[in-house]
N, C-alpha and C positions, 0 to 999 in steps of 0.2 A: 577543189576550192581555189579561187582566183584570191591573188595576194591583196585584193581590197576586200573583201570577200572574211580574208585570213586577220588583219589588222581591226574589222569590224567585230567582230567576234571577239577578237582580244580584248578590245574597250567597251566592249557592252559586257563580257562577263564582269572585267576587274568588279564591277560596284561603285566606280570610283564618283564623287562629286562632278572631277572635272567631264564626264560622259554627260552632265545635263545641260552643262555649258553648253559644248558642239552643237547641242541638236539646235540651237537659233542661232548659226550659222549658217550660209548660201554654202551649197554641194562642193564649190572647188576649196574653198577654207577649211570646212567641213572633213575634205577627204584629206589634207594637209594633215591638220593637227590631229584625228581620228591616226595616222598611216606614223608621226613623230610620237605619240602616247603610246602606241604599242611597242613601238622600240625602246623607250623606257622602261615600260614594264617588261618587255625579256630582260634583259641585262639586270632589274631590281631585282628580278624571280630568281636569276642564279646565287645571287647572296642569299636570298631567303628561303627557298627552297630546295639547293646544295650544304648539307650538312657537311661533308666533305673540303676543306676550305682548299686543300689540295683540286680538286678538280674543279671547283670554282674558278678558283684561277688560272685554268686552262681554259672553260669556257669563255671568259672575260676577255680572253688573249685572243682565242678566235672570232667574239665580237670586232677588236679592232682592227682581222685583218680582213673580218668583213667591211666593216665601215670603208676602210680605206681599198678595201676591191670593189667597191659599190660606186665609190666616188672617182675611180676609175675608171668604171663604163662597167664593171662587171657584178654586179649583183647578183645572190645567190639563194639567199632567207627572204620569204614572201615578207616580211617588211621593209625590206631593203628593195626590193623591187617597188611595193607600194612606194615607198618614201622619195626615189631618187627624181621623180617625176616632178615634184614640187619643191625642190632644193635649190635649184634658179629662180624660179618665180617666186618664192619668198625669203630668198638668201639664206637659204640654212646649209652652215657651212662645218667641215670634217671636224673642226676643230669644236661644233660643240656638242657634236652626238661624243667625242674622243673625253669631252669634261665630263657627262655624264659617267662614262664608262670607270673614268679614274676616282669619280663620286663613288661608285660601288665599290668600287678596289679598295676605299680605306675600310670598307664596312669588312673587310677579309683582314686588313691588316690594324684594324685598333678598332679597341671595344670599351675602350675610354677618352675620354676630351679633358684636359687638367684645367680649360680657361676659357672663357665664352670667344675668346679671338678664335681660339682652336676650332672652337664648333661651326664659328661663321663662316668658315673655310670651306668645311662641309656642306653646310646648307647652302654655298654660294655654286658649287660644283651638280649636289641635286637637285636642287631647286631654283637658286636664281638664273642659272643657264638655261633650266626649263623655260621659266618665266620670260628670258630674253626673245629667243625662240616662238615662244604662243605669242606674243605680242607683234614678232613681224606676222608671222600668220594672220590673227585676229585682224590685221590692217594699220601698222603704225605709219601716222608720218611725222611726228616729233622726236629730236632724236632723244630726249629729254623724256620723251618714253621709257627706255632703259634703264632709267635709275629705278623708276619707279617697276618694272616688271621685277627687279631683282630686288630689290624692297619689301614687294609685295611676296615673290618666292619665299624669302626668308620668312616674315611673317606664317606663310602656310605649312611649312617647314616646321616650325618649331611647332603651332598646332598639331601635328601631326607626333612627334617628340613626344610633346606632354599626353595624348590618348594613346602613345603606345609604350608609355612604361611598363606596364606589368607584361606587354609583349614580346618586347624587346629584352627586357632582362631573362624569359625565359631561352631566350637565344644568347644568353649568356652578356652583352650588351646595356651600359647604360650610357644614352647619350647626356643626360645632365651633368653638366662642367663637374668634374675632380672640386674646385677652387667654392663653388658654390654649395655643394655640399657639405662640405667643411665649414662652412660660413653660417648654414642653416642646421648646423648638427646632426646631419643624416647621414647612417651608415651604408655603405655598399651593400652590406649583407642585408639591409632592413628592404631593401630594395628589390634582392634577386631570391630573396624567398618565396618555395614554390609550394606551400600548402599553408593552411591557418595556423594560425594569426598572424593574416597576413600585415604587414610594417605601418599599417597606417598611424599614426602620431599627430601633433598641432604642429611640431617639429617639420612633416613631412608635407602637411595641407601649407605652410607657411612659405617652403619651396617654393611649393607647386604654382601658388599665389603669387608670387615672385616671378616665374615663368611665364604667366599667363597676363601679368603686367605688363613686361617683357614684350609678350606678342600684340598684346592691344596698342602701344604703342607704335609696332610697327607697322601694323595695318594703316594706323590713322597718319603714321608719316609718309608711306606708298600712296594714300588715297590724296596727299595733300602734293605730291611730286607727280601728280598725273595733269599732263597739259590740258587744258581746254580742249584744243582741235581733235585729241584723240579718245575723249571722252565716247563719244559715238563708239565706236569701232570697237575700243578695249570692254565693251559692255561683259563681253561672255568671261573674261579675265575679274570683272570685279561681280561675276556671279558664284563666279566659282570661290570669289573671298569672301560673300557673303555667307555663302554653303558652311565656311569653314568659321568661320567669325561666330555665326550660329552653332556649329558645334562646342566650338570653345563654349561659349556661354553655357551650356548644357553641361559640358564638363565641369564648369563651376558651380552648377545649382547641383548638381552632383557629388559637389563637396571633394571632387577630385579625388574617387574610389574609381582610380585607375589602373592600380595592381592586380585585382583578380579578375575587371574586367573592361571590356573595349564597348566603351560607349559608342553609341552613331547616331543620324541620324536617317528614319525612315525614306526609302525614293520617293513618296509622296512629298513630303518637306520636303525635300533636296529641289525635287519639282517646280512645287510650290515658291520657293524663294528663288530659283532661275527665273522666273518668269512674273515675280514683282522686282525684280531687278531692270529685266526687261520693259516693263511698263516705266517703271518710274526713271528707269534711267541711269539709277546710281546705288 
């Protein structure tokens, strides 16, 4: 298996939304951000799938001395071979495959957030560096782009947050703020309870509500910080907020029974809204 080969694979099993984006994308962008998704998702998959937090953080440790031997000329992990190829021609530089890396690491080192700054921290490390990243890719020439990919990261970030509560707390994990919870009178335990009756309350739907506020807001502020001239280019960036915008929504008419289970949306929809995205533009 050839390390494009090995990166293709990776991003067509994840399931992820961002896979429907790529595909209206031209081959050399295409094989860009397909070859930068996969190396997010290893390095995600050792937090998530290392029970172990001990050898987690060794794997984490040998990501960076891969990164930093790949950007040396020496690559070794078929994604890092895939990736190094495309790293000049759309500036993707050590420093932000290294945030990525240090985004995972809090996930090994805190399983609580006391204050929404704290959390933004986080989302700004997996998410809006992501989002910095896809954007050179995708085609930026505004630099005024940036605010808005790490805008819009955070946005899809916290989406992500709120449909994986009842996931994430079985991983022992909640990322909604300490300070918010307290606020909305929700208890920890009401949270990471792992059989029925399971925490749902008005208490907890009023949160969640609060959350998803939250993230509408930032959607509509990233879509309002996107320049004109890069409207074109960023199209497969605001497919992929479509993807998720549409989830949210779904999790709302869902009434936000998020604990016992992980709502989605079909890859026919996922499809489907990539590609009236694409028609329409926005």
């Amino acid at each position: 298996m050839t390390p494009e080969q090995y990166v293709q694979d990776k991003a067509a099993k994840s399931g992820s939304s961002f896979y429907y984006a790529f595909l209206f994308l031209p081959p050399p962008r295409r094989a860009a951000i397909t070859a930068f998704y996969a190396f997010c998702r290893e390095v995600d998959d050792v937090v998530d799938e290392t029970q172990d937090t001990g050898v987690a953080a060794t794997k984490l440790a040998w990501w960076r001395k891969e990164a930093a031997s790949a950007f040396a000329g020496q690559p070794q992990h078929p994604v890092m071979k895939a990736l190094m190829p495309h790293c000049a021609p759309f500036d993707i530089r050590l420093e932000h495959l290294m945030a990525v890396i240090e985004g995972c690491q809090m996930d090994l080192e805190q399983t609580r957030y006391l204050d929404y700054p704290g959390l933004q921290r986080y989302c700004h490390l997996v998410a809006g560096i992501v989002g910095e990243v896809a954007a050179r890719i995708f085609g930026q020439e505004d630099a005024q782009t940036t605010a808005y990919a790490h805008k819009l990261g955070q946005a899809m970030q916290l989406t992500n947050i709120i449909r994986d509560v009842g996931d994430d707390a079985r991983r022992g994990r909640i990322y909604l703020p300490v300070s918010e919870l307290q606020q909305f009178d929700v208890k920890a335990h009401e949270i990471l309870k792992r059989d029925r009756p399971w925490g749902y309350s008005e208490r907890f739907t009023a949160l969640m509500k609060f959350q998803a506020e939250r993230a509408h807001r930032l959607y509509d502020e990233a879509f309002a910080l996107l320049p004109e001239a890069d409207r074109k280019p960023q199209k497969p960036g605001m497919m992929m907020a479509n993807i998720y915008r549409a989830l949210l929504r779904e999790i709302e008419a869902e009434n936000f029974q998020v604990l016992h289970q992980r709502i989605s949306l079909t890859p026919l929809r996922k499809l489907w809204i990539a590609m009236r995205t694409n028609w329409r533009g926005r």
